[in-house]
N, C-alpha and C positions, 0 to 999 in steps of 0.2 A: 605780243605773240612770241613763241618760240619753236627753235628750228631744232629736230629733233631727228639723227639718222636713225633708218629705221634697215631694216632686210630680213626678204622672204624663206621660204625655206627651201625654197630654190638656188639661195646665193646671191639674189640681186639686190642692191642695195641705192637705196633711196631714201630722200628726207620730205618730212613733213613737217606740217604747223599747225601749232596748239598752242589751246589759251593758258596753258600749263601743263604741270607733267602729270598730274592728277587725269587731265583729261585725256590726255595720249594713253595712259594705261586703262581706263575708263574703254576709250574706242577700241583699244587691241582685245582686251578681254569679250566686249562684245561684238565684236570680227568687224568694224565698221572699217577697217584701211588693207585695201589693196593695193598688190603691186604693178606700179603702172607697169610692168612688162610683162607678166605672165600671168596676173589677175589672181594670184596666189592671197587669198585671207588671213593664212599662219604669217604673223610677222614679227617679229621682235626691236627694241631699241637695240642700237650697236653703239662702240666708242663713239666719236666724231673724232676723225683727225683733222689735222693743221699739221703746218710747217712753217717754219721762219728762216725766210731770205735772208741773207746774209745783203749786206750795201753793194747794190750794183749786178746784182746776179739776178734773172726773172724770177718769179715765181712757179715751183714745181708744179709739176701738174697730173692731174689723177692719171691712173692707165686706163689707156682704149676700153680697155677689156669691162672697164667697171661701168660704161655710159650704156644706157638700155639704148636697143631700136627705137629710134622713133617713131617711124612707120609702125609698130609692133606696140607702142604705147598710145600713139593716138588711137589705135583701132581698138585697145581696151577700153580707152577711155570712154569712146563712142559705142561700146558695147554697154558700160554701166550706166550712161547714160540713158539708154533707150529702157535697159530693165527697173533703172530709177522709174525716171517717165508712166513705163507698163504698169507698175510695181503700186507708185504711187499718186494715179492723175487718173481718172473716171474718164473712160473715151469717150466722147458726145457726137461726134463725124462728125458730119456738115451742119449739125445743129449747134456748132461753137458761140457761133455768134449772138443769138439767140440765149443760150445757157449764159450768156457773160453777161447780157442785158439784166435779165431776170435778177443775178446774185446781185450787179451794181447798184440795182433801183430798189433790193429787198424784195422781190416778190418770191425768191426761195433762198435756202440755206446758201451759204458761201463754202466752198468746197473747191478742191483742185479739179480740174479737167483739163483736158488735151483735145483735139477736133482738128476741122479744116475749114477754111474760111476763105470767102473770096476777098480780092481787092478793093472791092466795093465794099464790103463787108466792116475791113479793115480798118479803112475810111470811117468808117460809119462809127465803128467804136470808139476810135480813135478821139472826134467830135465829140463825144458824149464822156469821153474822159477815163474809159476803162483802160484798167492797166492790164497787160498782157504781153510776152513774146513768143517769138518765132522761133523752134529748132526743127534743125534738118530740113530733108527738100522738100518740094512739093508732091502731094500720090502719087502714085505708080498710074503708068499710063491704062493700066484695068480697069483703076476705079478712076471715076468723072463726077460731077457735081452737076445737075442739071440744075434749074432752074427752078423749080421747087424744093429745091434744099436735101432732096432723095440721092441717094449713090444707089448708079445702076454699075452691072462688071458688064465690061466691053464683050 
């Protein structure tokens, strides 16, 4: 892997990693890397600096000014996240469980999805050996899971 600064056209400046330089300019041209602080797609590679200490003296250290929010970066991150997700995973609700049996055992195509699933459920798959995780929290307290597997809104 290689470590490659990159920055927006915003001015903020952050690095990434790639299997080479071929593929960083591959993902920039087709807008695949944002910037974790303003979620800007225009990016470009920049220098990379260094500096060499001298014996005995710390090592320099970037300016304030150049480190993103973090708060302001996880909350993109958690934005791309869910549009990945949206983007690219078939919602199935509360029939997760059920849809993950089927694709396991071959009784229909294998395909991404996303759903909700109880703990019991969970269990269940779990046993049976499907592989699967968990993002983000559990529904909003509107939608509920009855017992027949239906979402009713509160």
């Amino acid at each position: 892997m290689l470590v490659f600064d990159l920055q927006c056209d915003q001015g903020h400046r952050f690095e990434g990693w790639f299997d080479s330089h071929k593929d960083l300019a591959k993902q920039i041209k087709n807008k695949m890397i944002a910037c974790p602080v303003c979620g800007a797609e225009s990016v470009r590679q920049v220098p990379s600096s260094f500096a060499i200490a001298k014996r005995g003296q710390a090592s320099p250290r970037p300016n304030e000014g150049d480190s993103p929010d973090p708060d302001a970066a996880a909350r993109l991150l958690g934005e791309a996240l869910k549009r990945y997700l949206k983007e690219n995973f078939e919602d199935v609700g509360a029939k997760f469980a059920n849809e993950a049996l089927k694709m396991h055992f071959g009784a229909t195509e294998t395909r991404n999805i996303r759903g909700v699933s109880t703990p019991e459920e969970e269990k269940m798959l779990q046993r049976e050996g499907v592989n699967f995780f968990k993002v983000g929290p559990p529904p909003s307290a509107e939608t509920t899971v009855t017992s027949g597997g239906e979402e009713e809104d509160d």
